[in-house]
C-alpha angles and dihedrals in degrees: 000000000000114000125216092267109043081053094044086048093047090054095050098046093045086049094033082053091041102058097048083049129029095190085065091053086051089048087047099047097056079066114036141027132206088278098079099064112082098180100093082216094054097045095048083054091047086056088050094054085041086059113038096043088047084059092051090250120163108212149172126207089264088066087046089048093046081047097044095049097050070067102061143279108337122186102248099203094052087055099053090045082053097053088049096080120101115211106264131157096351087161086068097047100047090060092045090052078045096052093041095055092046086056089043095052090039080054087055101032079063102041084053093051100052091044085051088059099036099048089042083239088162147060098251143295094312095050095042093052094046085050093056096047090052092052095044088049091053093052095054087055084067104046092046100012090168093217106148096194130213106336125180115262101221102072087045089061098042084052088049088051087052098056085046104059086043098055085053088041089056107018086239120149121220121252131021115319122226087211093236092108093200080056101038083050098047095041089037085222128301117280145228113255094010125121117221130189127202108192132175143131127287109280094015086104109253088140095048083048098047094050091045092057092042095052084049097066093032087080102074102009136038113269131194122220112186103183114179098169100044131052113233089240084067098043088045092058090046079059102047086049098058093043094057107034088242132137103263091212094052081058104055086041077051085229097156135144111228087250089052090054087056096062093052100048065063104062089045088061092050090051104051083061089055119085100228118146120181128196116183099182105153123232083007106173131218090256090061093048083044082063115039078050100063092039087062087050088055092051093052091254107100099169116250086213137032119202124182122186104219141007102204091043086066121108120231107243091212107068101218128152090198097072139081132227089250091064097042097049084045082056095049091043092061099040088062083052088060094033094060082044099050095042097037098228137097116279110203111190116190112222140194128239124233117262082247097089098062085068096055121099094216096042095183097135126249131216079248095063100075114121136262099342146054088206100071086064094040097050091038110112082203142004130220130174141194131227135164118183096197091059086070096023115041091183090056120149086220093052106161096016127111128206114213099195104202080217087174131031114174087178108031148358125322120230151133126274118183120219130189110246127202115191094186089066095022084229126144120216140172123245132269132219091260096049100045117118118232108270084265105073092044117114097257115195147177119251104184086253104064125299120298131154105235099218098061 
């Protein structure tokens, strides 16, 4: 907690600094704005110095004090004691003037809060709580706002060399793995502050490869799971299921032989070492992940991978009868964007196709078949999405296989990767020598740079 005086003694030593040496004004401004400054003296100073130093103006306190008088009366005497100060541990009180705006916009984050439920300034609970979480998220961007600034480009470079000669050195991919290698190979790992979006039909398996990608990575890193269709009683038996190479169905009738539930006490056990943590909280906003988000940061457990199951299930964070789904889903596309870039990790969103492809005869689906907005596909880092033949076809020469179709690489080449699907486990796998189709019956591809399947 920072008093009255330690803070009025910060702000005179970091002006008094500030005006005997412009460089430390540039060094305090990177960090702070007038805002800071709660003495109405102080932070007219602070203006001055803004000013003059934004017109390329050199300067001594005698040019802050003529300035600061065309303004209006100034205590002289203040001022002078002001312009006294050498410029010592800025560093410190930087961080004390920090700390006391923090305490100061925690002080009005609550004072709104409580006028918003006293005055009825909202649309119910649902509204009211989204509203202060908001505000409160809000307020922590600008305590940690995470913005690096300028940086020089040379010593980024040389970092991204480094990684890169690591990744030949050890055969590693960058970015979290889903554990399926034709996958891994053909995504090149999922990345930090990249959006990706899985999109299929209903019954084509997002939701089983999504889980299978998340459980990968749960077990070495925290993952979070939002699911806003299923119950995580029902993810957790698809988990089960595939844990224990069990019918998934045959679990939730509770039709299991004593060895079979074995197997599964098993797959408990497996599960209580992975870091999975669901949430299916339906209609959840951005402005709720945004929460539970930063609560697993607090607690020293920010997730290495987001999952959200699925986009139109979201619910849109502003109440407004004026706009469109469109421009609500656009909004929330965008939101998941920030929100892998803000928390560093990928962010993959599960979406739904449009009803369209159903009257194709190829129904193989399109990147132009997302629903309800261009801007998923605009703001997606990348684009998967999901077919099974035999679903339409049970006669299918690829019965039991998946294609998963790369329909958008912002980073790299677009293609096709089969996968074996079970739907009794609801488990995806790669192919093994013995299952693989003649080259034939692969999904080949163009890739604007000759034709390649993806998952070789």
């Amino acid at each position: 907690m920072v008093n009255a005086d330690a803070r009025k003694r910060a702000e005179e030593a970091l002006l008094g600094g500030a005006m005997l040496r412009p460089e430390v004004f540039l060094e305090i401004q990177s960090e702070l704005g007038a805002d800071a400054f709660g003495d109405p003296l102080h932070r007219r100073i602070w203006e001055t110095l803004a000013e003059f130093t934004g017109a390329g103006r050199t300067f001594t306190s005698f040019d802050v004090l003529e300035e600061l008088r065309k303004g209006g009366e100034v205590d002289n005497e203040r001022f002078l004691h002001i312009a006294s100060h050498v410029p010592a541990g800025v560093a410190g009180q930087i961080a004390t003037l920090k700390e006391a705006a923090r305490m100061e916009g925690l002080r009005s984050a609550l004072s709104s809060a409580l006028r918003w439920y006293e005055e009825g300034d909202h649309k119910g609970a649902r509204d009211l709580t989204d509203k202060i979480q908001e505000l409160f998220l809000g307020l922590a961007d600008k305590v940690n706002p995470g913005k690096k600034g300028l940086a020089e480009v040379g010593p980024i470079a040389a970092q991204a060399l480094e990684e890169l000669k690591h990744r030949q050195e050890t055969g590693e991919v960058a970015g979290e793995l889903s554990g399926i290698d034709t996958l891994d190979r053909s995504v090149g790992g999922f990345k930090a502050g990249a959006l990706y979006i899985l999109a299929a039909r209903p019954g084509m398996g997002k939701t089983a490869l999504a889980l299978n990608i998340a459980q990968n990575v749960a077990r070495s890193k925290p993952v979070a799971f939002f699911s806003l269709e299923m119950p995580s009683i029902q993810l957790s038996q698809r988990l089960l299921s595939s844990g224990a190479s069990l019918s998934v169905q045959n679990i939730e009738e509770g039709r299991v032989t004593p060895a079979e539930l074995s197997r599964l006490e098993d797959a408990v056990a497996e599960l209580q070492h992975q870091q999975l943590l669901i949430d299916d909280t339906a209609g959840a906003t951005l402005a709720y992940i945004r929460g539970q988000l930063r609560l697993q940061q607090s607690r020293g457990r920010a997730p290495a991978l987001i999952v959200i199951d699925y986009l139109q299930l979201m619910g849109s964070s502003r109440q407004s009868g004026r706009r469109t789904r469109e421009q609500e889903v656009s909004e929330i596309s965008r939101g998941l964007k920030e929100l892998a870039k803000d928390f560093e990790a990928p962010v993959l969103c599960l979406s739904q196709l449009n009803r369209g492809v159903e009257s194709r005869p190829n129904k193989r689906p399109l990147l132009s078949d997302l629903r309800e907005s261009g801007s998923i596909e605009q703001d997606a880092d990348m684009v998967l999405l999901v077919y099974r033949d035999d679903y339409y076809d049970p006669e299918s020469e690829d019965k039991g296989l998946a294609e998963v179709i790369i329909a958008k690489n912002r980073s790299g080449r677009t293609g096709t990767t089969k996968l074996v699907f079970s739907g009794e486990t609801v488990r995806f796998h790669a192919l093994t020598l013995e299952e693989e189709p003649e080259p034939e019956q692969w999904g080949w591809k163009s890739n604007g740079g000759g034709w390649g399947d993806l998952s070789r």
